[in-house]
N, C-alpha and C positions, 0 to 999 in steps of 0.2 A: 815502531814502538807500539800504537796502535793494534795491528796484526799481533802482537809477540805476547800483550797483555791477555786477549782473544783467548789467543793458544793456550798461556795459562790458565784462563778461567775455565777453558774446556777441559783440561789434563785435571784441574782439581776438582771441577765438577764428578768425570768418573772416577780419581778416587775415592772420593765419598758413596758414588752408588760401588764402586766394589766393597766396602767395606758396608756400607750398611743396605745399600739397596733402594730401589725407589727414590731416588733423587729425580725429582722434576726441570729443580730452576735453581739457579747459583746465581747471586747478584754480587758482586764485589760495589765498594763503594770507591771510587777515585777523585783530585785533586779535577779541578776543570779546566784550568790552565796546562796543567802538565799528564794527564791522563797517569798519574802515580798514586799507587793503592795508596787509602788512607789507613787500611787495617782490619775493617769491619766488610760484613757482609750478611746477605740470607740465604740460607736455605730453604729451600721449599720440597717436601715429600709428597710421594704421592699416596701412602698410605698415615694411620695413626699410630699404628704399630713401630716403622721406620722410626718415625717422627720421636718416639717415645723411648726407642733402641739407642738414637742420636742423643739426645739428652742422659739416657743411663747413663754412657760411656762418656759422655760429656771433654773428655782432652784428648786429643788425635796429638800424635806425634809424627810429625814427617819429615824424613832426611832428601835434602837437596843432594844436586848432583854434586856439589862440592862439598860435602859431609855432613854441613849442617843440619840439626838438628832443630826445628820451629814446631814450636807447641801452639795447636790452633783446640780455644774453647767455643763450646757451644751451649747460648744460653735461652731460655725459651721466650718466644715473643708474643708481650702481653697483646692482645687482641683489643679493640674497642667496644662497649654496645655489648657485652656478653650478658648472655641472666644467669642467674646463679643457677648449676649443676645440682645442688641437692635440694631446694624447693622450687624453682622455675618459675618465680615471681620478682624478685629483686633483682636491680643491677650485681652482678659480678663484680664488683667491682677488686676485688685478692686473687689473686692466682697464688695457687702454693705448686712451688716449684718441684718437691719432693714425691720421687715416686714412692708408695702407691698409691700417692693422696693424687696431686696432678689434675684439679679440678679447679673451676672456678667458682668462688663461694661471695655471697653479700656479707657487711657483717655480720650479721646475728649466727647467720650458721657457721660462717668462721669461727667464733667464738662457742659456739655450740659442739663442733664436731670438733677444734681443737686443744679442747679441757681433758681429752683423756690422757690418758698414761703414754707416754712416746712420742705424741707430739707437739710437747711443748717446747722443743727446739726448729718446728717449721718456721719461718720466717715469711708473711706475705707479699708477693712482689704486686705491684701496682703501678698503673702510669705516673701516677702522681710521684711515688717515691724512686724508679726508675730515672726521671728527670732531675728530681732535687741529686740519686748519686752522679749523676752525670752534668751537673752544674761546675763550670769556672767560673768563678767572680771574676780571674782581672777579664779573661777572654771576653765574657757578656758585660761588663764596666766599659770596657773601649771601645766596644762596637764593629772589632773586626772582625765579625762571622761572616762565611763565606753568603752569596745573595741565592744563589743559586748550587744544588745538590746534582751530582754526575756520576751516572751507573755505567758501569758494562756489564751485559748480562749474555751469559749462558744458558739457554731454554734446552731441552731435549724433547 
């Protein structure tokens, strides 16, 4: 099982560098008892271009050998500790996901650079609000989150 997950992680690793190029590192994320994908994963590029290519295209479709059809998205991951990209004094605290914005901004300049015409449909992603969409109440009410997180990783 072990071995077999491996193998997949390395077959989908290169199909992400054939398709986009520069793939560095692919971590799936797995169950710890059972070494069974949970779903999630990172990518890591080696370039920002790549990195920025993977996001345009954002949905990969890939058919298994028995025909299926799995749709894998890809979405950008907020960093910690950023200063803001267009005065380099404030915490970053927004990442606007949208190319060809694709910067981290505090909010003053958030709010400053997106009052013009076009982008008032960008949406801020942030730690803060990242977490609150990815909250369960009953899952965090009962207390049975896992204690410990289990990677296998594919490096090149």
């Amino acid at each position: 099982m072990l071995s077999d997950l491996i193998e997949r992680t390395a077959e989908l690793a290169r199909l992400f560098d054939d398709i986009i190029n520069s793939v560095v590192e692919l971590t799936l994320e797995v169950e710890y008892s059972t070494n069974y994908p949970k779903g999630s994963g990172r990518l890591v590029f080696a370039t920002r271009e790549a990195y920025l290519l993977a996001l345009a295209v954002r949905h990969f479709t890939l058919t298994t050998t028995d025909g299926r059809k799995v749709i894998l998205e890809l979405r950008p991951y907020v960093l910690d500790r950023m200063l803001c990209e267009i005065c380099y004094e404030a915490a970053g605290v927004y990442l606007c996901p949208y190319l060809p914005c694709f910067l981290y901004y505090c909010v003053s300049c958030w709010n400053f650079i997106h009052q013009y015409d076009g982008m008032g449909s960008h949406k801020p992603v942030s730690k803060r609000n990242l977490k609150f969409l990815k909250q369960n109440y009953i899952f965090h009410r009962c207390n049975n989150s896992m204690r410990r997180k289990y990677y296998r990783r594919f490096h090149q």
